[in-house]
N, C-alpha and C positions, 0 to 999 in steps of 0.2 A: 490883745497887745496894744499898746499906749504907743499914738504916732509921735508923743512926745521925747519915749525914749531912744529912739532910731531915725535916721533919714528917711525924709519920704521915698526914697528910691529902693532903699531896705525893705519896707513897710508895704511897696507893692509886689517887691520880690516874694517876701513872705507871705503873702494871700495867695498869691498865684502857683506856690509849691504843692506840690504830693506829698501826702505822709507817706515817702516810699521806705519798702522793704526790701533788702535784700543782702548778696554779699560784699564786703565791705575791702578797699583796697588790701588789708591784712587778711582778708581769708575769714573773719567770722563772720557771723551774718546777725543782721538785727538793723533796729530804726537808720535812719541818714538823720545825721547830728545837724548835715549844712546842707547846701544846694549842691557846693560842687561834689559833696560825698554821693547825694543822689546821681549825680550826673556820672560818676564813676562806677555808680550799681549796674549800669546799662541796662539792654535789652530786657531781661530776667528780673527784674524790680519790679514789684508789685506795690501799686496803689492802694495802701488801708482804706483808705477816707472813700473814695471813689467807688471801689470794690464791695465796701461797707454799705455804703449809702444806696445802691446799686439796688443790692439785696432787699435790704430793708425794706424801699420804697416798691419795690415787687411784690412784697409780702405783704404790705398793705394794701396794695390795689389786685391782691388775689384772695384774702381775707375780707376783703369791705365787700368786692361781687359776689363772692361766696355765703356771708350771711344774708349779704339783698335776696340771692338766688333761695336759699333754705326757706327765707319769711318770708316771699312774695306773697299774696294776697290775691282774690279777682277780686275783691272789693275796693273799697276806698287805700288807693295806697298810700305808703307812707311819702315824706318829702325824699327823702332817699332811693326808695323803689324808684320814683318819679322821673330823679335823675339819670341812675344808671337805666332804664327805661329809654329814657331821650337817646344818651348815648347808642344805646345800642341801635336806637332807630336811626340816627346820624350815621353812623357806620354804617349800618345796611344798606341806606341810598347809596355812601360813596362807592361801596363795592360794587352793587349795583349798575353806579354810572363808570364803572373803570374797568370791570372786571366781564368780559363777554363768553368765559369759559365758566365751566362747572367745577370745582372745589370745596366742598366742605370746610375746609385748612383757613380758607385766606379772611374769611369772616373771624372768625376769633385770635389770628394773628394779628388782623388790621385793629381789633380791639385793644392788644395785646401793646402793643407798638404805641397807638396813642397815648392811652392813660401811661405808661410808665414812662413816656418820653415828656410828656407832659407835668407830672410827678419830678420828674428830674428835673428837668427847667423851674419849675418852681420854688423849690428849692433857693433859687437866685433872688427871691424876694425875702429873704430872711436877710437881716442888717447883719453886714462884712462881717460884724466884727465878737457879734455876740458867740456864735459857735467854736469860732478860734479860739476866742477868750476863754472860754469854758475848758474847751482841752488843752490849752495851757495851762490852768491852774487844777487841773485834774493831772496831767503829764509832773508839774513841781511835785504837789505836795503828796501824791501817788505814788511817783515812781522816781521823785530826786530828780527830775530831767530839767537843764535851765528854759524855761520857757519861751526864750527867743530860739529854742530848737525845737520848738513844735508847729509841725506843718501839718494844717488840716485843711482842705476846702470840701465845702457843702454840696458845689453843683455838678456831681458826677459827667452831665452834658458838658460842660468846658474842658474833661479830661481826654483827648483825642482818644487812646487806647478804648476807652468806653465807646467812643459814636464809630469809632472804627471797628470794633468786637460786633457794634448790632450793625453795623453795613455787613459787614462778612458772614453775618449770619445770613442777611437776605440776599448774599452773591450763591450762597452756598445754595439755597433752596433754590432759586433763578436754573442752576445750573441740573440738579437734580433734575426739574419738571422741564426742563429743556430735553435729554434724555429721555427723559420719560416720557413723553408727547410724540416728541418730535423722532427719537432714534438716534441710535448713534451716530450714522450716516445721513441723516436727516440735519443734526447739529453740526455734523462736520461740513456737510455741504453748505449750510446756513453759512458757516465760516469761511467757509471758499469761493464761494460761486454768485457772491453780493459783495456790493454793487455792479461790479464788471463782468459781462459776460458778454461770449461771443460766440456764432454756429461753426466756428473756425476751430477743429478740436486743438490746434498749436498754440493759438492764441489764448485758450481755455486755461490751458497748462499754465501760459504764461500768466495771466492775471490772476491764479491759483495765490501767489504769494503775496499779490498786492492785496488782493483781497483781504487774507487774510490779516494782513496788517494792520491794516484799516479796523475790519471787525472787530481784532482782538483788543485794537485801545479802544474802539467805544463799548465792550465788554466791560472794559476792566474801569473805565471812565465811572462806569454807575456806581461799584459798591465807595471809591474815592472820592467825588462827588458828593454822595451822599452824607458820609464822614463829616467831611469838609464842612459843608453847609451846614449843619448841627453845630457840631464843635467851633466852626468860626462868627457865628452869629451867637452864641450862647457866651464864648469864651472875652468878647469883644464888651457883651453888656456887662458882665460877671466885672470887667477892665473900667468899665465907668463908674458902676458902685463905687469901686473903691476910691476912684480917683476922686468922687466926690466927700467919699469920708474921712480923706484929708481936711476937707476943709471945715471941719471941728473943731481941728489943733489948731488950725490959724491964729482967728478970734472972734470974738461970741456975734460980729455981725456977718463974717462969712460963714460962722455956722450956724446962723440963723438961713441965709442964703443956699445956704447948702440944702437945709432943711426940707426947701421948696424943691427946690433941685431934684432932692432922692425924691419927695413925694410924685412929684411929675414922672421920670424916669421910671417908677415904680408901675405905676398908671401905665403910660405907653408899654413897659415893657410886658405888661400881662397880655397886649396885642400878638408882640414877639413870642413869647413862650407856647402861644397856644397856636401860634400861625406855624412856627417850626417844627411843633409836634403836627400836625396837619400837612404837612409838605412829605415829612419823613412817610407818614403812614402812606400819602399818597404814590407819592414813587415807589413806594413797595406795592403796591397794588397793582401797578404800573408795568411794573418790572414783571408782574409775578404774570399779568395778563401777557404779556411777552414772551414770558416762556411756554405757555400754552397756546399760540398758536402757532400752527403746522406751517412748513416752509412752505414762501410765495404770496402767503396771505399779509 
Protein backbone atom coordinates (compact mmCIF):
# COMPACT_ATOMS: atom_id res chain seq x y z
CA UNK A 1 0.00 0.00 0.00
CA UNK A 2 1.32 3.58 -1.25
CA UNK A 3 1.91 6.01 1.78
CA UNK A 4 1.02 8.43 -0.90
CA UNK A 5 -2.52 7.42 -1.03
CA UNK A 6 -3.36 7.78 2.73
CA UNK A 7 -2.18 9.64 5.83
CA UNK A 8 0.57 8.70 7.56
CA UNK A 9 -1.52 7.95 10.64
CA UNK A 10 -3.80 5.65 8.18
CA UNK A 11 -0.76 3.99 6.88
CA UNK A 12 0.47 3.00 10.44
CA UNK A 13 -2.89 2.01 11.51
CA UNK A 14 -3.00 -0.33 8.61
CA UNK A 15 0.31 -2.32 9.27
CA UNK A 16 -0.41 -2.61 12.63
CA UNK A 17 -3.94 -4.41 12.00
CA UNK A 18 -5.02 -8.23 11.91
CA UNK A 19 -6.45 -9.86 9.00
CA UNK A 20 -9.26 -10.75 11.58
CA UNK A 21 -11.97 -13.20 11.29
CA UNK A 22 -15.04 -13.36 12.68
CA UNK A 23 -18.75 -12.30 13.26
CA UNK A 24 -19.71 -9.24 12.09
CA UNK A 25 -22.07 -6.58 13.78
CA UNK A 26 -25.03 -7.99 11.41
CA UNK A 27 -24.64 -11.58 12.33
CA UNK A 28 -22.55 -12.94 9.34
CA UNK A 29 -19.20 -13.85 9.57
CA UNK A 30 -16.27 -13.20 7.38
CA UNK A 31 -13.11 -10.74 6.88
CA UNK A 32 -13.16 -7.12 9.02
CA UNK A 33 -13.57 -4.68 5.97
CA UNK A 34 -12.05 -1.85 8.81
CA UNK A 35 -10.43 -1.57 12.20
CA UNK A 36 -13.44 -0.63 13.97
CA UNK A 37 -15.38 -3.76 12.25
CA UNK A 38 -12.36 -5.78 13.82
CA UNK A 39 -12.64 -4.20 17.05
CA UNK A 40 -16.47 -5.08 17.13
CA UNK A 41 -15.56 -8.89 16.22
CA UNK A 42 -14.30 -9.07 19.86
CA UNK A 43 -12.95 -11.65 21.88
CA UNK A 44 -13.74 -14.72 19.16
CA UNK A 45 -11.87 -13.17 16.12
CA UNK A 46 -9.34 -14.82 14.88
CA UNK A 47 -6.05 -13.63 13.36
CA UNK A 48 -5.54 -15.13 9.63
CA UNK A 49 -2.21 -13.63 9.05
CA UNK A 50 -0.71 -14.53 12.64
CA UNK A 51 -2.47 -17.91 12.83
CA UNK A 52 -1.18 -18.58 9.28
CA UNK A 53 2.25 -17.61 9.67
CA UNK A 54 2.35 -19.23 13.06
CA UNK A 55 1.87 -22.63 11.41
CA UNK A 56 3.80 -22.13 8.54
CA UNK A 57 6.91 -21.25 10.11
CA UNK A 58 6.47 -24.47 12.50
CA UNK A 59 6.37 -26.50 9.63
CA UNK A 60 9.51 -25.30 8.40
CA UNK A 61 11.52 -25.61 11.43
CA UNK A 62 9.89 -29.20 12.03
CA UNK A 63 10.51 -30.12 8.19
CA UNK A 64 14.26 -28.54 7.96
CA UNK A 65 15.27 -30.74 11.68
CA UNK A 66 13.52 -33.53 10.24
CA UNK A 67 15.40 -33.85 6.86
CA UNK A 68 19.01 -32.75 8.88
CA UNK A 69 17.74 -35.72 11.45
CA UNK A 70 16.99 -38.50 8.31
CA UNK A 71 20.58 -37.24 6.39
CA UNK A 72 22.85 -36.86 9.09
CA UNK A 73 26.05 -38.46 8.44
CA UNK A 74 29.17 -39.34 10.89
CA UNK A 75 31.25 -38.36 8.24
CA UNK A 76 32.12 -34.93 6.97
CA UNK A 77 28.80 -33.07 7.51
CA UNK A 78 26.93 -30.99 5.58
CA UNK A 79 26.81 -26.99 6.27
CA UNK A 80 23.25 -27.59 7.62
CA UNK A 81 23.85 -30.66 9.80
CA UNK A 82 26.48 -28.32 11.24
CA UNK A 83 24.22 -25.80 12.21
CA UNK A 84 21.37 -27.53 13.50
CA UNK A 85 24.21 -29.58 15.35
CA UNK A 86 25.46 -26.25 17.12
CA UNK A 87 22.00 -25.53 17.97
CA UNK A 88 21.29 -28.34 19.54
CA UNK A 89 24.52 -28.30 21.53
CA UNK A 90 23.60 -24.58 22.57
CA UNK A 91 20.47 -25.89 23.96
CA UNK A 92 21.84 -28.58 25.74
CA UNK A 93 24.31 -26.43 27.81
CA UNK A 94 21.47 -23.98 28.47
CA UNK A 95 19.23 -26.71 30.02
CA UNK A 96 21.96 -27.99 31.44
CA UNK A 97 22.95 -24.64 33.25
CA UNK A 98 19.05 -23.93 34.21
CA UNK A 99 17.62 -27.18 34.58
CA UNK A 100 18.78 -29.27 37.95
CA UNK A 101 15.86 -31.81 37.53
CA UNK A 102 15.50 -34.84 35.26
CA UNK A 103 13.17 -34.43 32.22
CA UNK A 104 13.40 -35.89 28.99
CA UNK A 105 10.31 -32.95 27.73
CA UNK A 106 12.37 -29.86 28.52
CA UNK A 107 15.34 -30.46 26.01
CA UNK A 108 13.25 -30.69 22.84
CA UNK A 109 10.66 -27.95 24.19
CA UNK A 110 13.48 -25.56 24.85
CA UNK A 111 14.39 -26.42 21.13
CA UNK A 112 11.15 -26.12 20.22
CA UNK A 113 10.58 -22.60 21.72
CA UNK A 114 13.77 -21.15 20.34
CA UNK A 115 13.73 -21.80 16.71
CA UNK A 116 10.14 -20.93 16.17
CA UNK A 117 10.13 -17.86 18.38
CA UNK A 118 13.07 -17.06 16.59
CA UNK A 119 11.52 -17.85 13.15
CA UNK A 120 8.79 -15.60 14.12
CA UNK A 121 10.80 -12.58 15.00
CA UNK A 122 12.39 -12.78 11.84
CA UNK A 123 9.96 -12.54 9.99
CA UNK A 124 10.31 -8.58 11.12
CA UNK A 125 13.17 -8.14 8.71
CA UNK A 126 11.18 -8.59 5.72
CA UNK A 127 10.54 -4.76 4.28
CA UNK A 128 6.87 -3.33 5.87
CA UNK A 129 5.63 -3.23 2.96
CA UNK A 130 6.26 -5.83 0.45
CA UNK A 131 3.96 -8.78 1.93
CA UNK A 132 1.11 -6.33 2.58
CA UNK A 133 1.33 -5.24 -0.87
CA UNK A 134 1.25 -8.48 -2.27
CA UNK A 135 -2.12 -9.52 -0.43
CA UNK A 136 -3.54 -6.46 -1.49
CA UNK A 137 -3.21 -7.00 -4.97
CA UNK A 138 -4.00 -10.59 -4.53
CA UNK A 139 -7.23 -9.58 -1.99
CA UNK A 140 -8.32 -6.95 -5.37
CA UNK A 141 -7.84 -8.77 -8.19
CA UNK A 142 -8.75 -12.29 -6.47
CA UNK A 143 -11.53 -11.69 -4.57
CA UNK A 144 -12.88 -7.84 -5.69
CA UNK A 145 -11.83 -6.62 -2.00
CA UNK A 146 -10.66 -2.77 -2.10
CA UNK A 147 -7.20 -3.11 -1.00
CA UNK A 148 -7.03 -0.48 1.47
CA UNK A 149 -9.22 -3.21 3.29
CA UNK A 150 -6.50 -5.60 3.47
CA UNK A 151 -4.83 -6.22 6.70
CA UNK A 152 -2.12 -8.46 6.80
CA UNK A 153 1.08 -8.33 9.10
CA UNK A 154 4.09 -10.90 8.85
CA UNK A 155 5.31 -10.90 12.51
CA UNK A 156 3.10 -13.32 14.37
CA UNK A 157 5.43 -12.21 17.65
CA UNK A 158 3.81 -8.49 17.56
CA UNK A 159 0.33 -10.37 17.76
CA UNK A 160 -0.26 -10.44 21.75
CA UNK A 161 -2.76 -13.46 21.43
CA UNK A 162 0.25 -15.46 19.86
CA UNK A 163 3.03 -14.60 22.75
CA UNK A 164 0.10 -15.03 25.12
CA UNK A 165 -1.11 -18.65 23.49
CA UNK A 166 2.87 -19.96 23.89
CA UNK A 167 3.00 -18.27 27.63
CA UNK A 168 -0.07 -20.32 28.53
CA UNK A 169 1.16 -23.05 27.11
CA UNK A 170 4.26 -22.90 29.45
CA UNK A 171 1.87 -21.80 32.54
CA UNK A 172 0.04 -24.76 31.74
CA UNK A 173 2.89 -27.36 31.78
CA UNK A 174 4.53 -25.18 35.11
CA UNK A 175 1.39 -26.25 36.65
CA UNK A 176 1.04 -29.94 35.56
CA UNK A 177 4.83 -30.80 36.90
CA UNK A 178 4.11 -28.70 39.81
CA UNK A 179 1.42 -31.54 40.79
CA UNK A 180 3.27 -33.93 39.54
CA UNK A 181 6.45 -33.51 41.68
CA UNK A 182 5.42 -31.64 44.23
CA UNK A 183 1.56 -33.21 45.02
CA UNK A 184 -1.39 -31.76 45.47
CA UNK A 185 -0.87 -30.81 48.95
CA UNK A 186 2.74 -30.19 48.40
CA UNK A 187 1.48 -27.29 45.67
CA UNK A 188 -1.14 -26.20 47.78
CA UNK A 189 1.10 -25.64 50.76
CA UNK A 190 3.84 -24.11 48.40
CA UNK A 191 0.69 -21.68 47.94
CA UNK A 192 0.06 -21.13 51.52
CA UNK A 193 2.71 -21.45 53.69
CA UNK A 194 5.42 -18.99 51.79
CA UNK A 195 6.74 -16.66 52.47
CA UNK A 196 5.02 -16.18 56.11
CA UNK A 197 5.11 -18.53 58.44
CA UNK A 198 4.87 -19.14 61.97
CA UNK A 199 5.07 -22.12 64.94
CA UNK A 200 1.97 -20.26 66.18
CA UNK A 201 -0.78 -22.58 64.52
CA UNK A 202 -3.33 -19.17 64.82
CA UNK A 203 -1.03 -17.17 63.24
CA UNK A 204 -0.40 -19.97 60.48
CA UNK A 205 -4.07 -19.81 59.72
CA UNK A 206 -3.87 -16.21 59.46
CA UNK A 207 -0.95 -15.77 57.06
CA UNK A 208 -2.68 -18.71 55.02
CA UNK A 209 -4.51 -15.98 52.88
CA UNK A 210 -1.76 -13.54 52.68
CA UNK A 211 0.34 -15.93 51.52
CA UNK A 212 -1.50 -16.97 49.25
CA UNK A 213 -2.00 -13.70 47.62
CA UNK A 214 1.27 -13.04 47.19
CA UNK A 215 2.12 -16.44 45.66
CA UNK A 216 -0.89 -16.50 43.52
CA UNK A 217 0.33 -13.09 41.51
CA UNK A 218 3.79 -14.12 41.31
CA UNK A 219 2.18 -17.36 39.70
CA UNK A 220 0.26 -15.78 37.52
CA UNK A 221 3.15 -12.68 36.95
CA UNK A 222 5.26 -15.46 34.84
CA UNK A 223 2.97 -16.65 31.98
CA UNK A 224 1.90 -12.39 31.67
CA UNK A 225 5.40 -11.44 31.88
CA UNK A 226 6.52 -13.53 29.64
CA UNK A 227 3.70 -12.56 26.86
CA UNK A 228 4.49 -9.09 27.54
CA UNK A 229 8.04 -9.16 26.92
CA UNK A 230 7.84 -10.84 23.47
CA UNK A 231 4.98 -9.10 22.25
CA UNK A 232 6.27 -5.75 23.62
CA UNK A 233 9.86 -5.67 22.34
CA UNK A 234 8.86 -7.36 18.89
CA UNK A 235 5.68 -5.27 18.56
CA UNK A 236 7.69 -1.93 19.33
CA UNK A 237 10.62 -2.72 16.45
CA UNK A 238 7.75 -4.07 13.99
CA UNK A 239 6.41 0.12 15.07
CA UNK A 240 9.97 1.65 13.85
CA UNK A 241 10.07 -0.33 10.56
CA UNK A 242 7.34 1.47 9.64
CA UNK A 243 7.74 4.61 10.95
CA UNK A 244 10.74 4.70 9.00
CA UNK A 245 9.17 3.63 5.78
CA UNK A 246 7.32 6.72 5.78
CA UNK A 247 10.11 8.29 4.89
CA UNK A 248 10.17 7.13 1.28
CA UNK A 249 7.07 9.14 0.46
CA UNK A 250 8.72 12.20 1.94
CA UNK A 251 11.39 12.79 -0.64
CA UNK A 252 14.19 11.09 -2.38
CA UNK A 253 16.76 12.70 0.39
CA UNK A 254 14.79 11.43 3.27
CA UNK A 255 14.52 8.20 1.63
CA UNK A 256 17.72 8.08 0.96
CA UNK A 257 18.15 8.68 4.81
CA UNK A 258 15.82 6.36 5.69
CA UNK A 259 17.51 3.95 3.60
CA UNK A 260 20.57 3.97 6.34
CA UNK A 261 18.17 4.04 8.97
CA UNK A 262 16.32 0.62 8.01
CA UNK A 263 19.72 -0.66 7.18
CA UNK A 264 21.03 0.09 10.74
CA UNK A 265 17.73 -0.82 12.61
CA UNK A 266 17.87 -4.04 10.59
CA UNK A 267 21.54 -4.89 11.92
CA UNK A 268 20.83 -4.04 15.46
CA UNK A 269 17.55 -5.55 15.35
CA UNK A 270 18.74 -9.26 14.40
CA UNK A 271 20.59 -8.73 18.27
CA UNK A 272 16.78 -8.17 19.31
CA UNK A 273 15.22 -10.99 17.64
CA UNK A 274 17.53 -13.58 18.73
CA UNK A 275 18.09 -12.10 22.31
CA UNK A 276 14.03 -12.43 22.77
CA UNK A 277 13.93 -15.76 21.39
CA UNK A 278 16.78 -16.63 24.07
CA UNK A 279 15.04 -14.86 26.98
CA UNK A 280 11.72 -16.68 26.17
CA UNK A 281 13.34 -20.21 25.92
CA UNK A 282 15.12 -19.21 28.97
CA UNK A 283 12.42 -18.50 31.36
CA UNK A 284 10.81 -21.50 30.37
CA UNK A 285 13.46 -23.42 31.49
CA UNK A 286 13.32 -21.51 34.38
CA UNK A 287 10.00 -21.89 35.16
CA UNK A 288 9.96 -25.52 34.18
CA UNK A 289 13.18 -26.11 36.87
CA UNK A 290 10.67 -24.48 39.38
CA UNK A 291 8.16 -26.76 39.07
CA UNK A 292 10.36 -29.65 39.72
CA UNK A 293 11.64 -28.82 42.79
CA UNK A 294 9.99 -30.19 45.85
CA UNK A 295 8.73 -27.69 48.59
CA UNK A 296 11.45 -25.91 50.85
CA UNK A 297 14.22 -26.33 48.39
Amino acid sequence: MSAETITSGEYIKHHLQNMAFGQRADGTWGLAHSIEEAKEMGFWAIHLDSMGWSICLALIFFFTFRSVARSATTGVPSGMQNFVEMMIEFIDNSVRGSFSAKNNMVAPLALTIFGWVFLMNLMDLIPVDWLPMLASVIGQYGFGMDPHHVYFKVVPSTDLNITLSMALGVFWLMLYYSVKVKGVVGFASELTMMPFSAKNPILKVVFIPVNFLLEFVSLISKPVSLALRLFGNMYAGETIFILIALMYGASIGMGIFGGFLQLGWAIFHILIITLQAFIFMTLTIVYMDMAHQEHGH
